[in-house]
C-alpha angles and dihedrals in degrees: 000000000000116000106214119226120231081209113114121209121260092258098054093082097020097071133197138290120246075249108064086032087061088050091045092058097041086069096072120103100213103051094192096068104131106242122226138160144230131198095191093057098278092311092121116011130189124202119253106251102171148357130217147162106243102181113319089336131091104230118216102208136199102189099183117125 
């Protein structure tokens, strides 16, 4: 048996560039998906309202109260 690793790869926390998300996206078939997004692996998702530069990073925003 196998023992799993709690170590998560490199490009887990790293992120992606506006660049390779773009390309991501691109790969879905159906281009009008709403997009969200989730902070708990898809458990709770909120809905992208906005998107915005905030100092040298590109800011995905869910601006629901």
């Amino acid at each position: 048996m196998e023992k799993e690793s709690n170590v998560q790869p490199p490009w887990v926390a790293r992120g992606k560039t506006i660049r390779q998300l773009i390309k991501e996206l691109q790969s879905f078939e159906n281009q009008d998906l709403l997009v969200e997004i989730s902070l708990d692996g898809g458990n709770t998702h909120k809905p992208i309202s906005l998107v915005k530069k905030s100092k040298q990073t590109c800011l995905l925003v869910n601006s629901e109260i």
